[in-house]
N, C-alpha and C positions, 0 to 999 in steps of 0.2 A: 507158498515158500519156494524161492529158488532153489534150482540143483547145480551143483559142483559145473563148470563151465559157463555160466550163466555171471553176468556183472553181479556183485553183490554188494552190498555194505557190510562191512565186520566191527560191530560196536566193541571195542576192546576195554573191559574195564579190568581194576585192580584197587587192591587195599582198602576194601569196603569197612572192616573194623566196626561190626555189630551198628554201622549206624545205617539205620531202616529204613527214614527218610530219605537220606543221599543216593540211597541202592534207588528207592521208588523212581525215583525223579531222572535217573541216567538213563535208566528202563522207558521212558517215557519218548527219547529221540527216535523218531523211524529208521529202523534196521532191518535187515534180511536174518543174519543169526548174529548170538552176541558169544564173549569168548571171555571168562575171567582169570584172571594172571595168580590168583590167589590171596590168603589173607585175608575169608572172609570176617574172622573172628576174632578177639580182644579190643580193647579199649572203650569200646562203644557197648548198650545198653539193650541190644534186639540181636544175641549173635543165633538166637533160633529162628527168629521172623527171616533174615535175610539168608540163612539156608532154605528155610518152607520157601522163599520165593525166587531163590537159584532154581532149585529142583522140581518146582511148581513149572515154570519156565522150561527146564530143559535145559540150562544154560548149561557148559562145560565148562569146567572149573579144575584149574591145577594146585595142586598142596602149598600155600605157602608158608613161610617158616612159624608162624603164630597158629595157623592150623595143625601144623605138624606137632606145636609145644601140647597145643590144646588136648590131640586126638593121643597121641603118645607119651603125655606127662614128663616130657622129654625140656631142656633148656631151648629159650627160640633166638640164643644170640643175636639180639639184637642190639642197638647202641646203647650203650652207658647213660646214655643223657633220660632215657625215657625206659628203660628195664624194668625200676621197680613200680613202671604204672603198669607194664605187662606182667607183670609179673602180682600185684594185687588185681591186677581186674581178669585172670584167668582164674583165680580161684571163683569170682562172682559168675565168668562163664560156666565153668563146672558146674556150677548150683544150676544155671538155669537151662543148660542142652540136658536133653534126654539121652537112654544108649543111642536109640536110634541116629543122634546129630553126630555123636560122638563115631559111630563108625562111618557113616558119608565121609565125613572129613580123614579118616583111616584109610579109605579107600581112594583117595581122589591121587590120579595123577602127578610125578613130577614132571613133566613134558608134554607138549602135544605137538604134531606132526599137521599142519595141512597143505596143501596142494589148489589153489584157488587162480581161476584164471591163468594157468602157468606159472604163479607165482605161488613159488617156494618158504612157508610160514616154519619157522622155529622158536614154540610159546615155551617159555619157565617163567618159572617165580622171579629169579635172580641173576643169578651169570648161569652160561651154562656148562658149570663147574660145580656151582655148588647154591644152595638155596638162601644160604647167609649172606652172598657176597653182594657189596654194589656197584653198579654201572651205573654212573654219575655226571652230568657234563661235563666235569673237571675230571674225571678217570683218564687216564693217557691210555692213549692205541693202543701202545707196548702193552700195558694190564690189560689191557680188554682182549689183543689176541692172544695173550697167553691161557686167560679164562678157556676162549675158542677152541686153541691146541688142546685142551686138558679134559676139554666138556666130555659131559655124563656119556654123548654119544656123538657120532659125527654130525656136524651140523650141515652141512651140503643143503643151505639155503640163503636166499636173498633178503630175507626181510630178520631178523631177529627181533621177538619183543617179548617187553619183559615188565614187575614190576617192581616192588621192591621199596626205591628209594622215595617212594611219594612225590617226584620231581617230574615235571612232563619233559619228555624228549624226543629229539628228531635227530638223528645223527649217524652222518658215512662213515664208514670205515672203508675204503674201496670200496668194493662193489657191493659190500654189506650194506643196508640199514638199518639200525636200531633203534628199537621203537619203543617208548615207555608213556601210557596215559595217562601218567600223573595218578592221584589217589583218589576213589571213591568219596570216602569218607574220614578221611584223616590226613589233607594235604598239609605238605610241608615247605611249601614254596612262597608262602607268606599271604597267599589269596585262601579264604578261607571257602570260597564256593569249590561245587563238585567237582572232580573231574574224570576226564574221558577222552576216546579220541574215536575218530570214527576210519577205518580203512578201507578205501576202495578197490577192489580186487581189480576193477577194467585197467587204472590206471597207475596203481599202485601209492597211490596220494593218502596223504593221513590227515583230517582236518581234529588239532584238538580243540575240545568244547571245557568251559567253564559256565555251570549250572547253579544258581539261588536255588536253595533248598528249603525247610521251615527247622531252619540250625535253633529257632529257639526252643520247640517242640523237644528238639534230641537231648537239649539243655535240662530242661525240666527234668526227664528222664531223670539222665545224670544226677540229676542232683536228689532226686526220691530216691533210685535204688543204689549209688555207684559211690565205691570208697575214693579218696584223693578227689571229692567231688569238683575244688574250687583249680586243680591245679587240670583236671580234663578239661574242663569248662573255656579257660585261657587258650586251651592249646588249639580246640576248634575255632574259637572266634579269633584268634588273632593267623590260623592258619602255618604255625608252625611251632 
């Protein structure tokens, strides 16, 4: 394992959503440490397996707003268009996490702070405002620096990354970059394979990755244990 100064790779994943397969398969790229944006939990069919295998790992994981609904029985404001699939497949979560998943995901971080190669990391879930919001490729500057002005805490960094919207991204603000690796497990971008990004700390480069999965396996799932079976089902395979 490298130490802090040392080149590294930072596999940055997000928005896993209980699917098991997708989490295996990103985990499978060589990396030096991996970083999840949050979200490991609803829609998908394994939201125990793919905590046993953050935490198996080691992995660092920030709250996001469907773990936050999960852990705190709390609303995960999310879009209108896909609510009430969140909103019936969190009850199917509750059935299948233990206390013990249920307080990991209680306990887990909104922010993380790193320091890598000289390069100044600021991780959330969302903006860093609030864990709701999105940063979008179509978000204007204007809203994104206003998120900045208002964040949870100063951000006095170079790189911002986040996840959130399911959409992969690369994009300046001045001397900011923000960085989003698209979705684990429930992309929204109309490519139904995994995704990811990989970030190089020498250089400060992000390469993102698109990964084939065994999407029919996670299907099956769905379909033996998961309510709104036929309308999950669509949403993987057509990738949004």
């Amino acid at each position: 394992m490298k130490r802090e100064g040392e080149n590294m790779r930072i596999l940055l994943i997000a928005d896993i959503h209980a699917n098991y397969e997708a989490l295996e398969t990103v985990l499978e790229i060589p990396y030096d440490r991996a970083i999840c944006l949050g979200d490991i939990v609803d829609y998908g069919p394994d939201p125990d397996k793919c905590i046993d295998l953050l935490r198996m790992k080691g992995i660092p994981v920030i709250r996001g707003n469907h773990d936050n609904a999960v852990a705190f029985k709390v609303d995960c404001q999310c879009g209108y268009k896909y609510k009430h699939l969140s909103i019936a497949t969190r009850e199917y979560t509750w059935k299948i996490l233990d206390q013990s998943g249920i307080e990991y995901l209680q306990k887990l971080p909104l922010l993380i702070r790193e320091k890598l190669d000289g390069r100044r990391l600021y991780l959330t879930h969302a903006s860093p405002r609030s864990m709701f919001e999105y940063i979008k490729p179509e978000t204007t500057d204007e809203e994104i620096q206003n998120m900045i002005n208002e964040a949870m805490e100063p951000m006095e960094a170079e790189f911002l990354i986040i996840g959130h919207s399911h959409i992969p991204m690369n994009r300046k603000l001045g001397n900011l970059t923000i960085i989003n690796p698209g979705s684990v497990g429930q992309p929204r971008d109309g490519d139904p394979r995994a995704s990811c990004a990989v970030f190089d700390t020498e250089n400060g480069i992000v390469e993102h990755m698109r990964l084939d999965y065994d999407i029919d396996l996670v299907c099956s799932k769905i379909r033996e244990r998961m309510p709104h079976t036929e309308e999950l089902i669509a949403i993987l395979r057509r990738g949004y």
